[in-house]
N, C-alpha and C positions, 0 to 999 in steps of 0.2 A: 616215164615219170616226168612232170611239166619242174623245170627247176625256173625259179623269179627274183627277179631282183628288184628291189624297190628303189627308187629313187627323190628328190625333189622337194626335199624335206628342211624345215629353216626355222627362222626366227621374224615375225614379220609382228606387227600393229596391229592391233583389232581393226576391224572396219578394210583391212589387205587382204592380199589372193596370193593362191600357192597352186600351183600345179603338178601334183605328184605320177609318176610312172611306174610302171611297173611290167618290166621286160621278162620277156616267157621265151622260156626254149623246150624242145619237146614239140611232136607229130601230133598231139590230140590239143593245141590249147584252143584250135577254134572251135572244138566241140562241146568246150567246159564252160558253165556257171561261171563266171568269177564274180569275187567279193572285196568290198575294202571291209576291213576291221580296224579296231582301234583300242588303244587300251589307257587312260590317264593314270597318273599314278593314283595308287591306290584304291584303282577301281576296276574291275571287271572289264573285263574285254569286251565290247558290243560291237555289233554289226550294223556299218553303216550304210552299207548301200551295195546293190546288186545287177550282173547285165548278163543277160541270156546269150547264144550263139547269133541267136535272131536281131541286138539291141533293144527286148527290152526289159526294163531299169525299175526300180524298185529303192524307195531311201526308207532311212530311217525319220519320225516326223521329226525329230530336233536339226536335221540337216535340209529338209526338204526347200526348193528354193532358192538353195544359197549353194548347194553342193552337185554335179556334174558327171555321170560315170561314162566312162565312152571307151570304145577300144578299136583298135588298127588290127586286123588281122593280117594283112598282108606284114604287117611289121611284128607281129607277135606283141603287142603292149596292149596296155591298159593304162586309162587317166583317168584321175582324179583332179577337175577341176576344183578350188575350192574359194568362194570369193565370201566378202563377208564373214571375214573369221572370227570370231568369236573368241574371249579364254576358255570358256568353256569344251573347244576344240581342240585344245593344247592335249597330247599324245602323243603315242608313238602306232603309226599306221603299217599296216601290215595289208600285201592283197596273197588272196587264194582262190581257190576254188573252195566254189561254194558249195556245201553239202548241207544236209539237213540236221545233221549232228556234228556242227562245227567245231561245238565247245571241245568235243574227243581229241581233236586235232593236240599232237603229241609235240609239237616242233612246229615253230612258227618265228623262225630266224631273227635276222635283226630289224628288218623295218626300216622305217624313217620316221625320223623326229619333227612334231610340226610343233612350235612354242609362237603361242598368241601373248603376246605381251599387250594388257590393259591399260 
């Protein structure tokens, strides 16, 4: 089982960049999907963006543009670049492996906190 830690998570200006991480440990994590998610308060989790074994990447349209997925397999992580932030970004980010029935996902630790201040 891939266990992750998220990291990278702050308080920045709209119109600022955040570069979030996400360290994997575990035998299979270059063979996995990974995902960022995100959750605001009081809203539904959505899924913002995606990267294959291969690098390639997939956003959601409200981030497209402005947001960056990438991963190190030698180093087991995942980034989240994120420039141009927006309030409407302000959440709490979470990465996984991406599956096609994500919403199931029963446990989805603590995350990192990204607060866009307007």
């Amino acid at each position: 089982q891939v266990q992750l830690v998220e990291s990278g998570g702050g308080l920045v200006q709209a119109g600022g960049s955040l570069r979030l991480s996400c360290a994997a440990s575990g035998p299979i994590f270059g063979a996995l999907i990974m995902a960022w998610y995100r959750q605001a308060p009081q809203n539904q989790r959505e899924l913002v963006t995606t990267i294959t074994p291969g690098g390639i990447t997939n956003y959601a349209e409200s981030v497209k543009g402005r947001f960056a997925i990438s991963r190190d397999k030698a180093e087991s992580t995942v980034y989240l670049q994120m420039n141009n932030l927006k309030a409407e970004d302000t959440a709490v980010y979470h990465c996984k492996e991406y599956i096609k029935n994500w919403g199931s996902y029963d446990s989805w630790g603590q995350g990192t906190q990204v607060t866009v201040s307007s």
